[in-house]
C-alpha atoms as a printed R data frame, in Angstrom:
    type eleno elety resid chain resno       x       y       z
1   ATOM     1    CA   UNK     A     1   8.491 -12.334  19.595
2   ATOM     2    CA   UNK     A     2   5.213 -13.711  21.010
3   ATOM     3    CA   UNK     A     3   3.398 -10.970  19.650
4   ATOM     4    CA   UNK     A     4   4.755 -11.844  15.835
5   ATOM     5    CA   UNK     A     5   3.881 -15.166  15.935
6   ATOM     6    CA   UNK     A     6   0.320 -14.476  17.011
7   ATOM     7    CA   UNK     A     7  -0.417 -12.183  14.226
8   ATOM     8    CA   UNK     A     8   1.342 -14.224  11.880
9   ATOM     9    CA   UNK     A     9  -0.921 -17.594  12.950
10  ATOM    10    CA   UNK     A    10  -4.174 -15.196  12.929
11  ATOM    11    CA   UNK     A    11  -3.486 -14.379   9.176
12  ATOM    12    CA   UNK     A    12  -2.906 -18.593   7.985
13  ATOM    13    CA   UNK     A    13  -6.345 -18.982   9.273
14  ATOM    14    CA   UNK     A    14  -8.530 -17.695   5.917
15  ATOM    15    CA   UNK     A    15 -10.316 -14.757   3.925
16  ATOM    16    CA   UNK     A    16  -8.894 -13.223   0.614
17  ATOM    17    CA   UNK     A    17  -6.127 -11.002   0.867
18  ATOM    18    CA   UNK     A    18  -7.763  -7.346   1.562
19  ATOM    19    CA   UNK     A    19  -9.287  -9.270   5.012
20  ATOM    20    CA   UNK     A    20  -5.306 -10.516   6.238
21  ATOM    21    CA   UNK     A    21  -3.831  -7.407   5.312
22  ATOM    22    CA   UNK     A    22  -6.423  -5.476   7.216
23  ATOM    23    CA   UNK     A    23  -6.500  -8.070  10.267
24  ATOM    24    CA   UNK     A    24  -2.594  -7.171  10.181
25  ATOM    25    CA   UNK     A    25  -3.202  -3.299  10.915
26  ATOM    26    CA   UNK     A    26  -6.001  -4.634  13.377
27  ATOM    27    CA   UNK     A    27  -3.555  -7.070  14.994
28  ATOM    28    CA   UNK     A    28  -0.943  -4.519  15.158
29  ATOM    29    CA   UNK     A    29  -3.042  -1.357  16.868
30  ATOM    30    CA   UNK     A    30  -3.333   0.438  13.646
31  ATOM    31    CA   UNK     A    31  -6.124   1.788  12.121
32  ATOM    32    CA   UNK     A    32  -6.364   2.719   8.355
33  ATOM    33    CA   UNK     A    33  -7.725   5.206   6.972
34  ATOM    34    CA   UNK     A    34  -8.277   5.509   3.039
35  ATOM    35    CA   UNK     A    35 -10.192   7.752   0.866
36  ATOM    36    CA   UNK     A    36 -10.720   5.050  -1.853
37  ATOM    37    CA   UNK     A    37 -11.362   1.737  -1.817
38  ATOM    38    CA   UNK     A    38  -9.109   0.949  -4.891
39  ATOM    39    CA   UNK     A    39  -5.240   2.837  -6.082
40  ATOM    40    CA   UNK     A    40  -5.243   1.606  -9.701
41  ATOM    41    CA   UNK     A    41  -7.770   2.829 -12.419
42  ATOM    42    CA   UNK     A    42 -10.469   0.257 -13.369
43  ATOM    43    CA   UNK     A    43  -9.929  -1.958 -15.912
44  ATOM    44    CA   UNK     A    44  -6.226  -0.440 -16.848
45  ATOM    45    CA   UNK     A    45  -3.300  -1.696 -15.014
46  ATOM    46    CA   UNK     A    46  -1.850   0.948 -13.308
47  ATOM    47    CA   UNK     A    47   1.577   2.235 -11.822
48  ATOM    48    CA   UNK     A    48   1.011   3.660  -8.540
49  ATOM    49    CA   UNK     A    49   4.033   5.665  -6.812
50  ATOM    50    CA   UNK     A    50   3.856   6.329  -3.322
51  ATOM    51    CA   UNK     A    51   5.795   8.045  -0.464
52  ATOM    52    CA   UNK     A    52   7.978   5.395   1.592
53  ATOM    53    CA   UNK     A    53   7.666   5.561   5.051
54  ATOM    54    CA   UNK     A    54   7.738   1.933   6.671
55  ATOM    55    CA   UNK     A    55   7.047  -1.530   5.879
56  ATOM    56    CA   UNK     A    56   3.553  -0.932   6.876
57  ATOM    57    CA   UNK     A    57   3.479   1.000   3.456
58  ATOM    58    CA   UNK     A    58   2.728  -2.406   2.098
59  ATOM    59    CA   UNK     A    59   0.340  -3.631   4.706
60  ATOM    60    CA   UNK     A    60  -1.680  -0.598   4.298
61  ATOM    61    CA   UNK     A    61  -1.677  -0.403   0.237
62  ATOM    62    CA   UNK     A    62  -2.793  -4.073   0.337
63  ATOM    63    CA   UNK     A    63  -5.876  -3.811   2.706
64  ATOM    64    CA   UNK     A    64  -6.958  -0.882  -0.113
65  ATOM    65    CA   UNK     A    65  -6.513  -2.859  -2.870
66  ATOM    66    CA   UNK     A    66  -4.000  -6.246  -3.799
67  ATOM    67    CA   UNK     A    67  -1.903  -5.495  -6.680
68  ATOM    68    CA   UNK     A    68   1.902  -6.240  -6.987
69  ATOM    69    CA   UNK     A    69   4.736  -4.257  -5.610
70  ATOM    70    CA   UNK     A    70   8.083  -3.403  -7.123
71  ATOM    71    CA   UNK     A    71  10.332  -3.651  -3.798
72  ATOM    72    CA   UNK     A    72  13.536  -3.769  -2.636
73  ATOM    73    CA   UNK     A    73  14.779  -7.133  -1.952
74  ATOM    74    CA   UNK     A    74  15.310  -7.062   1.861
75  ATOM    75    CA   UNK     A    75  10.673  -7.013   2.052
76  ATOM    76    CA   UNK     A    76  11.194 -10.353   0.504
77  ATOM    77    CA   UNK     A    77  13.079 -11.503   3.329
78  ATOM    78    CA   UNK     A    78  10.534 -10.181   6.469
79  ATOM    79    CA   UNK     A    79   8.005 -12.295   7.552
80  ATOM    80    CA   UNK     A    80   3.908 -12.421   7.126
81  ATOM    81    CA   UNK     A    81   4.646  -9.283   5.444
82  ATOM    82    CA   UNK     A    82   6.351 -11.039   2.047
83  ATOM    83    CA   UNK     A    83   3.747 -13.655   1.907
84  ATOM    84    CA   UNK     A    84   1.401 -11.200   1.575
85  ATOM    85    CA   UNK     A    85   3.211  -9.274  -1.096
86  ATOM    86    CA   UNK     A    86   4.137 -12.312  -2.901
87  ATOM    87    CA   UNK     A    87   0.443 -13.466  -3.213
88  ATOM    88    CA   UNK     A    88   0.299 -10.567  -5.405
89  ATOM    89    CA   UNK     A    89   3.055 -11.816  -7.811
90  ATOM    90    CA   UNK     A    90   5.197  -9.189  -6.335
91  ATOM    91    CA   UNK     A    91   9.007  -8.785  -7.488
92  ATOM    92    CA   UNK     A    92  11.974  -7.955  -5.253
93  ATOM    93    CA   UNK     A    93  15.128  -6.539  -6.717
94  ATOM    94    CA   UNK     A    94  18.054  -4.863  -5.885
95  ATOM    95    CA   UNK     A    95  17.907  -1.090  -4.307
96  ATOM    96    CA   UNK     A    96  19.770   0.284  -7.403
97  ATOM    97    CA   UNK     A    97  18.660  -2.140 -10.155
98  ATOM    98    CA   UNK     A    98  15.960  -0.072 -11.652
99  ATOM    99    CA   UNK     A    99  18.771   2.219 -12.917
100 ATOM   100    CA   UNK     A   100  20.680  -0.355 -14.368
101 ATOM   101    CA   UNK     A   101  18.601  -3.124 -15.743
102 ATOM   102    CA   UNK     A   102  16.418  -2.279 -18.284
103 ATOM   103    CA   UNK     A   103  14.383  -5.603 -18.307
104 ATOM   104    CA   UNK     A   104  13.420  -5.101 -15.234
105 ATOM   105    CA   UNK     A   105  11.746  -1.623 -16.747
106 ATOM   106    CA   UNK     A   106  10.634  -3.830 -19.770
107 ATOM   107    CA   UNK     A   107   8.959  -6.302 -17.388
108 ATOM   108    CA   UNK     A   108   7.121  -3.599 -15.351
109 ATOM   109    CA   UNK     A   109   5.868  -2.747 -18.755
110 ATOM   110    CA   UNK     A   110   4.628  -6.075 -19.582
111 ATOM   111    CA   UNK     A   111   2.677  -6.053 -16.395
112 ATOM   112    CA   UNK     A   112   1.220  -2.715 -17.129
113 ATOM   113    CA   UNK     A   113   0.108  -3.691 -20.363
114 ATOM   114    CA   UNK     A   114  -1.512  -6.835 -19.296
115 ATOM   115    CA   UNK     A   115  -3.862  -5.174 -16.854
116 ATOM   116    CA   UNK     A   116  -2.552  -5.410 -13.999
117 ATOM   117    CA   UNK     A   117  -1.088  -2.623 -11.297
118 ATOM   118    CA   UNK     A   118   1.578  -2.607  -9.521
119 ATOM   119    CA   UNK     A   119   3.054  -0.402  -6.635
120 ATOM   120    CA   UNK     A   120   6.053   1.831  -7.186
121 ATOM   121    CA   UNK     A   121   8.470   3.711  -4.501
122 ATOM   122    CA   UNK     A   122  10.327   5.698  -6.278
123 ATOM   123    CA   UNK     A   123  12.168   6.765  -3.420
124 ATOM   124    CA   UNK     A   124  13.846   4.014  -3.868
125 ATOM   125    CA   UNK     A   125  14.139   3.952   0.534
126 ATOM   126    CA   UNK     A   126  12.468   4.868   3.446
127 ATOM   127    CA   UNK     A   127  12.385   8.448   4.907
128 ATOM   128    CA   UNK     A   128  10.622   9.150   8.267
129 ATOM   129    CA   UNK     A   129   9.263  12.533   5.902
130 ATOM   130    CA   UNK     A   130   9.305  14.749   9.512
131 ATOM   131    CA   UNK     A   131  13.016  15.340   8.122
132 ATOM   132    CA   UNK     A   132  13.649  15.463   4.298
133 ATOM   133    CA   UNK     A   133  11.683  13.119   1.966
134 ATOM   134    CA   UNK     A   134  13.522  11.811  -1.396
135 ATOM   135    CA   UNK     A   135  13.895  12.586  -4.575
136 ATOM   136    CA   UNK     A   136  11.267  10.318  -7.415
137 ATOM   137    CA   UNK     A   137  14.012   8.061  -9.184
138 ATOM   138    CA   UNK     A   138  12.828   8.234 -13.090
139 ATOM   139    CA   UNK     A   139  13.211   4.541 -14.112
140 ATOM   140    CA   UNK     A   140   9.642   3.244 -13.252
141 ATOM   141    CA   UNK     A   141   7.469   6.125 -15.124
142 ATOM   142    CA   UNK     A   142   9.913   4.791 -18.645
143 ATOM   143    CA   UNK     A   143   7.334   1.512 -17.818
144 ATOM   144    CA   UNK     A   144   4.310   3.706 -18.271
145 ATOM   145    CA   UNK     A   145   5.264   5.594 -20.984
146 ATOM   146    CA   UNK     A   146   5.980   2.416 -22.999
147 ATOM   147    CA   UNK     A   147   3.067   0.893 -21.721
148 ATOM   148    CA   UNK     A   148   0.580   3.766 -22.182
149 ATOM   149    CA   UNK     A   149  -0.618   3.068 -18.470
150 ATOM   150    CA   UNK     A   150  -1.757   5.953 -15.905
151 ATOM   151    CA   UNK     A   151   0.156   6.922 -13.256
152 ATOM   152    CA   UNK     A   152  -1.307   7.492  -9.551
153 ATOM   153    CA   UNK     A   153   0.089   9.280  -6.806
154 ATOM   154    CA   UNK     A   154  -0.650   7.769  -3.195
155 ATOM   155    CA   UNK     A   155   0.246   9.265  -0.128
156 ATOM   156    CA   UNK     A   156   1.014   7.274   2.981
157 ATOM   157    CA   UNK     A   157   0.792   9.789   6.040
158 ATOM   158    CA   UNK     A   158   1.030   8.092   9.685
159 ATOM   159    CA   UNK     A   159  -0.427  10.074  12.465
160 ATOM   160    CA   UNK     A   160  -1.096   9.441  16.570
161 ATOM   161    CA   UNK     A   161  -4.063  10.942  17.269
162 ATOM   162    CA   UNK     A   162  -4.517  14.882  15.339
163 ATOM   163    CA   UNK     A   163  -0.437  14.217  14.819
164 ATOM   164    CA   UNK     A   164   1.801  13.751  12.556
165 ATOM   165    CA   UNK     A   165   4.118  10.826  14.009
166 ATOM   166    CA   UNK     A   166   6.873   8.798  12.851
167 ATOM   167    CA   UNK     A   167   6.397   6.073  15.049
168 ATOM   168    CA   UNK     A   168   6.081   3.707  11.727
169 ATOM   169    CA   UNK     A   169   9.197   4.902   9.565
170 ATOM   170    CA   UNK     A   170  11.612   2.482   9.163
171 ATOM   171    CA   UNK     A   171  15.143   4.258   8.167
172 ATOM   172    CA   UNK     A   172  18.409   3.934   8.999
173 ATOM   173    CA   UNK     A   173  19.676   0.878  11.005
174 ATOM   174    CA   UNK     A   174  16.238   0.205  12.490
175 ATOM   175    CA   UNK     A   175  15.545  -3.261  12.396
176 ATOM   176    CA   UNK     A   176  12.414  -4.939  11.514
177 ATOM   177    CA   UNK     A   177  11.607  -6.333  14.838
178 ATOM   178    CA   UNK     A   178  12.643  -2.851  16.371
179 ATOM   179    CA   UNK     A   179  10.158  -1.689  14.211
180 ATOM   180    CA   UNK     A   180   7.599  -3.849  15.080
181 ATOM   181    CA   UNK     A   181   7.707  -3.490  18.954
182 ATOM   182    CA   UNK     A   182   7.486   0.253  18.529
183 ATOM   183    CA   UNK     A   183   4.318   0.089  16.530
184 ATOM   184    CA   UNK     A   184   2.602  -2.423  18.854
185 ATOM   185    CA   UNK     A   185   3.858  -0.442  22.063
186 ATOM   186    CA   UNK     A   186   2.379   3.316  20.525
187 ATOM   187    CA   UNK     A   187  -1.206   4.066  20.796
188 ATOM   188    CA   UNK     A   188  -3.940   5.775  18.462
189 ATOM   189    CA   UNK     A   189  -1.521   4.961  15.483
190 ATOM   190    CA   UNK     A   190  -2.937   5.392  11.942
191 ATOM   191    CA   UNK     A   191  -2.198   5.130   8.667
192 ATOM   192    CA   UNK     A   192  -3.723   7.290   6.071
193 ATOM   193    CA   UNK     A   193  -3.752   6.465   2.180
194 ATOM   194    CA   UNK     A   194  -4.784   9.131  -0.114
195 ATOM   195    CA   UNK     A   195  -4.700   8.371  -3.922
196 ATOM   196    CA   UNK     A   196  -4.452  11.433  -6.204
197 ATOM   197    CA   UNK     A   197  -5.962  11.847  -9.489
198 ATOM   198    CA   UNK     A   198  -4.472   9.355 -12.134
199 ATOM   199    CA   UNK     A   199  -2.726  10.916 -14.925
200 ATOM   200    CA   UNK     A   200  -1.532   9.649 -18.530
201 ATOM   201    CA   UNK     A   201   1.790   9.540 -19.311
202 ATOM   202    CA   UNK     A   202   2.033  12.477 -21.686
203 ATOM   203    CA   UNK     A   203   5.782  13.847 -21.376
204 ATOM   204    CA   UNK     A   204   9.729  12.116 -20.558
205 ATOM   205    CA   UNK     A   205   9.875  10.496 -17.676
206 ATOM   206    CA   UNK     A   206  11.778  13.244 -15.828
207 ATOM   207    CA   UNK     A   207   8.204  15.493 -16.504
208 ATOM   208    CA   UNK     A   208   6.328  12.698 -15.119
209 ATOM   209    CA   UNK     A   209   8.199  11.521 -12.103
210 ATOM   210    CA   UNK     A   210   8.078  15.315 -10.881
211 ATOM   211    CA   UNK     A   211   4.913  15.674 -11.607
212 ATOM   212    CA   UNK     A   212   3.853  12.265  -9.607
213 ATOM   213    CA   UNK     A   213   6.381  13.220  -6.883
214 ATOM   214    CA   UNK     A   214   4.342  16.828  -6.113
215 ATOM   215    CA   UNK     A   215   1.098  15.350  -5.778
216 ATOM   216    CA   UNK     A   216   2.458  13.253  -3.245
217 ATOM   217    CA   UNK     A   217   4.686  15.896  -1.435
218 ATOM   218    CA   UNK     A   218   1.773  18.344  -1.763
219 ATOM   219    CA   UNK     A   219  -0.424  15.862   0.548
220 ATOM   220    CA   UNK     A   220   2.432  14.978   2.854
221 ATOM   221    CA   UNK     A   221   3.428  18.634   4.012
222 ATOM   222    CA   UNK     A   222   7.111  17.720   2.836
């Protein structure tokens, strides 16, 4: 896809990694809108859960701030946007593998306790949230707890003009370039990213994850 290509040449062509992400939404139509400038706490690293909506998820919670993700292994197959995510030192696993491998929680940890943040869905997929949202898997918030690093909730919200619109969400057996040609083809689209107060991780991870997933839910209307 013509289009594809041209956004993927625009973002070889310089600037630190905030600037490609947000030439990305600019390339793409969509503007973002963020009440912060930065998801993880100063100076602490930080496990930020979010809402998953689309791949743009990513996009958007890079031109806020760069920090790593914890994503499924199919992102680290899609073009411009895993080069982005793996400048960040990023880490794609398997969908189910944060319930099974606990060295994957232990090296979350290790991340967390060496400063730096890293992105969370805990959803562990995509929902379109206009129909049912899911549940805040526990595994990740074990990594703050043994790290002693605050959690934030973000909220990713897309909206076409005043409204809510799903235009973005990627579930099902939508494909990625599917996906892509419906975002370029929709007008007024934007993305909104609203970090919640941090917390610390005082409680078991069941507390936490609940608490974490009603921020977000509260800010999403689902």
């Amino acid at each position: 896809m013509r289009r594809w290509r041209d956004v993927a040449s625009a973002l070889t062509r310089g600037g630190d990694l905030r600037s490609r992400a947000r030439r990305l939404l600019t390339d793409l139509g969509v503007d973002l809108a963020s009440d912060t400038d930065r998801l993880g706490v100063p100076g602490r690293g930080t496990l930020i859960v979010a809402n998953h909506v689309s791949w743009l998820d990513v996009v958007a919670a890079l031109a806020v701030e760069p920090t790593a993700f914890l994503a499924k292994r199919e992102v680290g197959r899609w073009p411009v946007v895993s080069s982005l995510a793996r400048r960040c030192g990023s880490r794609f696993i398997d969908r189910d593998e944060l319930r099974g491998l606990p060295e994957v929680v232990a090296g979350l940890a290790d991340t967390l306790r060496s400063g730096h943040s890293v992105v969370v869905f805990p959803e562990g997929t995509t929902w379109c949230g206009r129909c049912g949202s899911g549940t805040f898997r526990r595994a990740a918030f074990q990594a703050a707890i043994d790290a002693a690093a605050p959690i934030r909730p973000v909220t990713f919200e897309y909206r076409q003009g005043a409204e809510p619109s799903t235009v973005a969400a990627f579930v099902g057996e939508d494909t990625l370039l599917a996906s892509l040609r419906r975002v370029v083809r929709a007008s007024d689209v934007q993305v909104r990213v609203e970090a919640h107060p941090a917390f610390e991780p005082d409680g078991d991870r069941r507390e936490l994850a609940a608490r974490a997933e009603a921020a977000v839910r509260r800010a999403a209307h689902v």
